[in-house]
C-alpha positions in Angstrom: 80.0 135.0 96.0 81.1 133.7 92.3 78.6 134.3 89.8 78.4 137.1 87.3 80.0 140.1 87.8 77.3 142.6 88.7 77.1 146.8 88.0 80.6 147.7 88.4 82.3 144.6 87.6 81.4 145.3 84.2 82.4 148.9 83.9 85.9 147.5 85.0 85.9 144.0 82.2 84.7 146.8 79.8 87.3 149.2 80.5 90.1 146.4 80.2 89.3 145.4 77.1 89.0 148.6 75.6 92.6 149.1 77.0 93.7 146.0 75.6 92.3 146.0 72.3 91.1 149.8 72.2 88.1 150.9 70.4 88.3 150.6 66.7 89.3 147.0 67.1 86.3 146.2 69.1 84.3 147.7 66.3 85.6 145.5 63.3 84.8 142.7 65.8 81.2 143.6 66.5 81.1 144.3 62.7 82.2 141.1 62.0 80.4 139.2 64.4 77.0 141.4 63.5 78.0 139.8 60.0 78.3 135.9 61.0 75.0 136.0 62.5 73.5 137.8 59.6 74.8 135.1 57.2 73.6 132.6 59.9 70.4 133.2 59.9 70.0 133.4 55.9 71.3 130.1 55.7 68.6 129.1 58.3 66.0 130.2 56.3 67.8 129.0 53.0 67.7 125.8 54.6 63.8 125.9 55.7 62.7 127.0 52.0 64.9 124.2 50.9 63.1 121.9 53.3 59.7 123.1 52.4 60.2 122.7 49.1 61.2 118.7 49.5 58.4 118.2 51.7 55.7 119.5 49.0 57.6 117.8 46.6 57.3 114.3 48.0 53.5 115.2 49.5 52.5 115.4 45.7 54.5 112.4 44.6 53.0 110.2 47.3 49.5 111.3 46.1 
């Protein structure tokens, strides 16, 4: 049945990758993806202080 692969299925993708781009690849990827998200975020919350900020702004000029 198609779906997604189950138990040993993923012993087998894991262990085909690891052959194709062997370990220490696979770790500056992870780094680098561990480091996208981590910039991600902070320019979500960048983004909600600068949004905050221009909603208190115009709340005191409407008053």
């Amino acid at each position: 049945m198609p779906g997604l692969p189950r138990g040993a299925e993923w012993i087998v993708i894991l262990a085909i990758v690891i052959l194709l781009f062997g370990p220490g690849r696979i770790g500056k990827v992870a780094g680098e993806l561990g480091k996208g998200i981590r910039s991600f975020r902070e320019g979500l919350s960048e983004g909600k202080q600068d949004e905050d900020s221009t909603d208190s702004s115009v709340d005191k000029e409407s008053k």
